[in-house]
C-alpha positions as CSV (number, residue, x, y, z in Angstrom):
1,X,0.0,0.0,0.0
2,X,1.1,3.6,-0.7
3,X,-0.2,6.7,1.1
4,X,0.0,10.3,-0.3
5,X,0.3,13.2,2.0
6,X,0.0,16.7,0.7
7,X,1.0,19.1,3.0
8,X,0.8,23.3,2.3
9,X,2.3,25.7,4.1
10,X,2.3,29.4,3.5
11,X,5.3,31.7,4.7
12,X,4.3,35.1,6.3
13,X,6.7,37.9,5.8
14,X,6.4,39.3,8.8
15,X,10.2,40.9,9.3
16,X,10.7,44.5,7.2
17,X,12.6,43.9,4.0
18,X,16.5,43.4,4.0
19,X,18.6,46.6,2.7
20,X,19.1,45.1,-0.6
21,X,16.5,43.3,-1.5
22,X,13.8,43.8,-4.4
23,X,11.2,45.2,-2.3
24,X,13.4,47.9,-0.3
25,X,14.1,51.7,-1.3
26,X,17.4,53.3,-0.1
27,X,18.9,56.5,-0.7
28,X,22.3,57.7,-0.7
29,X,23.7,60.9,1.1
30,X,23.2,62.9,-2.7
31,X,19.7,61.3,-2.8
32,X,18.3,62.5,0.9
33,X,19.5,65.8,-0.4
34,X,18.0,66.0,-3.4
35,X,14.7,64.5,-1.8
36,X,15.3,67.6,1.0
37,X,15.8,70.1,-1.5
38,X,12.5,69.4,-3.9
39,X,10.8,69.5,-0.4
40,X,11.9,72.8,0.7
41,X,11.3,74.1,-3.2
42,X,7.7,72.8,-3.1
43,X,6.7,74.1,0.1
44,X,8.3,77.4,-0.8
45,X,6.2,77.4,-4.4
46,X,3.1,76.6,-2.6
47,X,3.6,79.4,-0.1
48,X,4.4,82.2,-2.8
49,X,1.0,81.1,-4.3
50,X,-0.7,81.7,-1.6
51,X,1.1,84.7,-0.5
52,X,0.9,86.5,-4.1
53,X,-2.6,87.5,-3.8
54,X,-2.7,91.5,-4.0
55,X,-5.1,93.3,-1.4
56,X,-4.7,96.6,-3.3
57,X,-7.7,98.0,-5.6
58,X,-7.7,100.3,-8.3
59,X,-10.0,102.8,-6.6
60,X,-7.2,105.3,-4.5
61,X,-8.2,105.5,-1.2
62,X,-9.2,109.2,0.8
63,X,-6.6,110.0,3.4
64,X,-8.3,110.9,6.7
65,X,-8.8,114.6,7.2
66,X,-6.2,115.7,9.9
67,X,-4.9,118.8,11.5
68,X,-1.7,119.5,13.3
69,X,-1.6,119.9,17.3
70,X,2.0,121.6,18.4
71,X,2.3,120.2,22.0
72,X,2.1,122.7,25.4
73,X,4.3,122.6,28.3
74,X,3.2,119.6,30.4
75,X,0.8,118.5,28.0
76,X,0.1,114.9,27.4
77,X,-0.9,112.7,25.1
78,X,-3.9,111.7,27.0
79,X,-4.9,115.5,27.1
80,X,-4.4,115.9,23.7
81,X,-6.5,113.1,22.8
82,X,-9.4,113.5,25.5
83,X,-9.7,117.0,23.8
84,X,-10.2,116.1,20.5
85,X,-12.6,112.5,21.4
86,X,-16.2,114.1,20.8
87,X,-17.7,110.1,21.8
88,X,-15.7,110.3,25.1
89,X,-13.6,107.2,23.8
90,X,-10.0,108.6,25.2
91,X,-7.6,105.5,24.8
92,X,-9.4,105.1,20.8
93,X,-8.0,108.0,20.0
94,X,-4.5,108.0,21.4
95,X,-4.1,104.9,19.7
96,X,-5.2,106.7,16.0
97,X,-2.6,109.7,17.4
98,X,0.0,107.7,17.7
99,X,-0.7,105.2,14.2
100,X,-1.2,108.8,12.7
101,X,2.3,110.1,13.9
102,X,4.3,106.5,14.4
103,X,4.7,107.0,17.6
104,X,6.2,103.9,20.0
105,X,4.9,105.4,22.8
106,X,2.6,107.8,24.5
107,X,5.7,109.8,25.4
108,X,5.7,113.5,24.1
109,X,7.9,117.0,24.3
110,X,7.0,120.2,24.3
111,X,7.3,121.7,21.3
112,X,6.2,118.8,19.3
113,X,4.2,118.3,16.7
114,X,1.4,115.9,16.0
115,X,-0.9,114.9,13.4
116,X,-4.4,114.4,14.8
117,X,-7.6,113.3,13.0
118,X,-10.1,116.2,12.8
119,X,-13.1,114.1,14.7
């Protein structure tokens, strides 16, 4: 009598692919660069796209209608300001005094002279 066995087996590949073998990538030192460098470019193309959009219109704008203030002895800016605020809104209107005049800080001199918004 003869018997037949048939046995099957499948292998699971369960370990990462060997450096070297068909189903592995590797780069050398020039090709991380390369791969770095086409990075960089592309997320520096995709931010100049997005970035180039103008905000500017063809209609010129009106400048605000301003007046010049030349500033007393121990005047302040907060005098200045509460003077010309008609709503009563004080610290609104030091802030447009000093965007008007680029001013860092609410310090002024005597003497001085400041663009302030006619309102």
């Amino acid at each position: 009598m003869s018997t037949m066995a048939a046995t099957h087996t499948l292998r699971h590949q369960s370990r990462p692919a060997r450096p070297g073998s068909p189903g592995s990538v590797r780069l050398t030192r020039r090709g991380r660069l390369v791969v770095l460098v086409a990075a960089v470019l592309a997320v520096l193309a995709i931010g100049f796209f997005f970035a180039s959009g103008s905000v500017a219109t063809d209609q010129p704008g009106t400048p605000e209608p301003t007046r010049v203030v030349q500033v007393g002895a121990g005047d302040t800016l907060w005098d200045i300001a509460a003077g010309i605020a008609d709503d009563g809104d004080v610290r609104a209107m030091v802030d447009r005094i000093q965007d008007l005049n680029a001013l860092d800080s609410g310090m002024v001199v005597a003497g001085q002279k400041l663009v302030v918004p006619l309102d």
